[in-house]
N, C-alpha and C positions, 0 to 999 in steps of 0.2 A: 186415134188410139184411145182406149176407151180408159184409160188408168189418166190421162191426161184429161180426158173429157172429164174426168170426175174432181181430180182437182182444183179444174178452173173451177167447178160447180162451187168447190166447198169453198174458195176462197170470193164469192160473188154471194157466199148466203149469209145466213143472221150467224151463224155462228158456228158452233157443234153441234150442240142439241138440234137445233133448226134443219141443219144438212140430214143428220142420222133421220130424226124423222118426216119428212116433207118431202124427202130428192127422192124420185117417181125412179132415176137411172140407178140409183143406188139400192133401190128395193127392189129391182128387176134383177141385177148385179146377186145378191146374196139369193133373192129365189132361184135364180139359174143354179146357183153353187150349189144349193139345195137339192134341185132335181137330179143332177148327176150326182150327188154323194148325201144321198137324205143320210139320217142320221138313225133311220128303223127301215131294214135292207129288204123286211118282207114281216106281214099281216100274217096272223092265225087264227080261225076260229072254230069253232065247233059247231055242226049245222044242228040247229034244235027243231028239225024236222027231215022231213024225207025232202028230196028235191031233184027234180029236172032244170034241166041248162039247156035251153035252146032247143029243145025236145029232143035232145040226142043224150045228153048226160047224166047220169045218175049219180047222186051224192046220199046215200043214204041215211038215216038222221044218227048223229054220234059222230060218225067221219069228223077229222078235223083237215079246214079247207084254209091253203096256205097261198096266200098272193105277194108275188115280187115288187115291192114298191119302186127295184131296181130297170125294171122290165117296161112296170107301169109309167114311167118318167121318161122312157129313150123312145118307147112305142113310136115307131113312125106316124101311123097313121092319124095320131094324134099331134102330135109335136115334127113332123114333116123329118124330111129325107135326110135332113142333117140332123138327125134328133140327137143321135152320140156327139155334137160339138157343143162346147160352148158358147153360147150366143143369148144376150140378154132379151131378145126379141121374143125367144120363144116365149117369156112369162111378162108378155105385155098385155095382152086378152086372157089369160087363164096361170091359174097358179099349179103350181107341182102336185101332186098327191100323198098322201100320207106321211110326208117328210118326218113328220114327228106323233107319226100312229093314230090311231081315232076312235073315235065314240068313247067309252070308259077305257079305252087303255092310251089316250091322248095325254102325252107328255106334260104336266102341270109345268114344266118348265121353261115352255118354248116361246115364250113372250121376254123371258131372260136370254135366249141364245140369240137372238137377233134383234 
């Protein structure tokens, strides 16, 4: 059980502090919680040029171009067949996506939520 896995962990570490930041199961634990309920549900931008997608799509420059961070997180093909369960495995090799937005619209806060 992974809620029991975790508190043998914390009562085997240096402390609080020590557990929160060092325990590799506990920071895979809040990054999973993460991918399925980021906290910015979908990306917006505005293309500042004309643009092809894979030589089939056209995004002309102005359009504003919206991605699911919801979508981007369960994607099978990236996060496997159980991608919709909780499972802290999934963010052992790779972290979630956009959970808290990016480039200049990146959450100056998110070093406080987790």
């Amino acid at each position: 059980d992974l809620q029991l896995s975790l508190q043998e962990q914390f009562h085997h570490s240096g402390g609080p502090e020590d557990f929160i930041h060092n325990n590799k199961l506990l920071d895979r634990v809040v990054q999973e919680g993460l991918r399925l309920n980021p906290s910015v549900s979908y990306i917006s931008r505005k293309a500042k040029f004309n643009l092809v997608v894979d030589d089939k799509y056209y995004v002309p420059k102005g359009w504003d171009i919206i991605g699911s961070t919801l979508w981007l997180n369960r994607e099978p093909i990236r996060w496997g067949e159980n991608a919709a369960e909780f499972d802290p495995d999934h963010c052992h090799n790779q972290k979630p996506e956009f959970v808290f937005g990016g480039g200049k619209h990146l959450c100056f806060g998110r070093h406080l939520a987790i």
